[in-house]
Residue, then its C-alpha position, 0 to 999 in steps of 0.5 A: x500500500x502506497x505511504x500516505x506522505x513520503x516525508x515525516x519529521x517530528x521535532x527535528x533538531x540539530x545542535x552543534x557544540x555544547x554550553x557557551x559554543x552551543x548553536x542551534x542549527x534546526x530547532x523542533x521542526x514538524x512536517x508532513x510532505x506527501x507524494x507529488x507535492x512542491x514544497x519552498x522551504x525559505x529564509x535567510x542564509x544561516x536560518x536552517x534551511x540547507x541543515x533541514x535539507x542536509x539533516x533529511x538527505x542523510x548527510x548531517x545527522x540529527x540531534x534529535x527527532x524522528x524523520x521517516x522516508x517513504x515509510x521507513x524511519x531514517x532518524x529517531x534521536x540520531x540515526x538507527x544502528x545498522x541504517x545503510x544510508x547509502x543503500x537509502x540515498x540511492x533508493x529513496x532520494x534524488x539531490x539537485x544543486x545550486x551547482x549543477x555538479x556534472x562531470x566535466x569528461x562525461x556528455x549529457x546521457x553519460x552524466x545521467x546513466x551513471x545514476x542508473x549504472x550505480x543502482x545495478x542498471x545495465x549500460x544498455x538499458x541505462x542508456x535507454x532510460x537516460x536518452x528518454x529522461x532527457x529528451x522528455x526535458x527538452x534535451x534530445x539534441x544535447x545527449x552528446x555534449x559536454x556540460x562546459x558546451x551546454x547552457x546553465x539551464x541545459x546544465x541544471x535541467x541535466x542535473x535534473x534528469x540525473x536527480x530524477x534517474x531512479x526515480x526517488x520519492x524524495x527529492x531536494x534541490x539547494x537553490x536550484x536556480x540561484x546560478x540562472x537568470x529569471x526566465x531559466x528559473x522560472x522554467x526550472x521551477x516550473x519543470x520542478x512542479x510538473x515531475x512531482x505530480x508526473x513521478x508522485x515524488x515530494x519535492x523540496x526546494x531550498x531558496x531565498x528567491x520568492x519569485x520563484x515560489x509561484x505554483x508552489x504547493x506549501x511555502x515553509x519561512x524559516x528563522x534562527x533555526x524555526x518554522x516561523x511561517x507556513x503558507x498554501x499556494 
């Protein structure tokens, strides 16, 4: 049976050091987030945005709270014992970045096979897919280029389609289109929206534009760590 919310956390807290160096990073952080919903997480730099994102990607672990991925528990006061987080990064997440993070000696469906190869997918069918995946985002005539001839939207729309490969039920995005101009972020964005209802996939995205927040499904407004705002499109 399908999981009513892909994302889960309850109290979610991050704090670095102890006493007088003591810094609360993310302070008790409640949220739901279900399939096929875009959500902007949003706030100034040093509010708790990109620990959220980091803390639920399983790259920072938490102080305490509990975070549950697509019904598995991922965090409940720190990581479980025996959590293979690699295994569940693979599986259940996608990430996309401020900088797109290609590799520079791979072409466009080369930079997204990897993604399938790493999860056990042959090279033919990988290919496959990722020749699919990219044409679907409007790069069929770019599947051969190297990233440094392709364009910062192409770029970040490639990004995408690797992020997407495995098809995760999560996905988190670091200010996507920070390093673009209006119209490529607004068309990122926009392409965002359309893969979380098409793939059923959550989808967070950290940013401190509010332009680019328009079709978002919740809008979450951090400070000092808090949700301090919550707003539905």
């Amino acid at each position: 049976m399908r999981q009513m919310y892909a994302v889960q956390i309850e109290n979610l807290t991050k704090i670095y050091g102890s006493g007088n160096t003591e810094v609360v990073a993310l302070a008790d952080a409640t949220f739901n987030v279900a399939p096929g919903e875009l959500v902007a997480i949003l706030g100034p730099s040093g509010s708790g945005k990109t620990t959220l994102l980091t803390t639920i990607g399983l790259v920072t672990e938490p102080t305490r709270g509990k975070v549950v991925l697509d019904g598995e528990l991922i965090a409940d006061d720190g990581w479980p014992t025996g959590l293979d987080l690699k295994r569940i990064r693979r599986e259940k997440l996608g990430f996309i970045f401020q900088a797109h993070n290609l590799i520079p000696f791979l072409t466009a469906v080369e930079n997204v096979m990897i993604a399938l190869e790493n999860n056990g997918i042959g090279v033919k069918e990988a290919r496959r897919q990722s020749v699919a995946l990219l044409e679907s985002l409007g790069l069929g005539h770019r599947l051969n280029h190297y990233p440094a001839l392709l364009s910062g939207g192409e770029s970040q729309r490639t990004a995408i389609a690797r992020a997407l490969a495995n098809r995760p039920r999560v996905i988190l995005a670091d200010e996507p289109t920070a390093a673009l101009d209006t119209e490529n972020g607004k068309h990122v964005m926009t392409l965002l929206k359309k893969l979380a209802v098409e793939n059923d996939s959550a989808i967070l995205v950290v940013t401190h534009d509010q332009r680019m927040v328009e079709g978002f499904d919740r809008i979450f407004t951090f400070s000092d760590g808090r949700i301090v705002d919550e707003k539905r499109n």
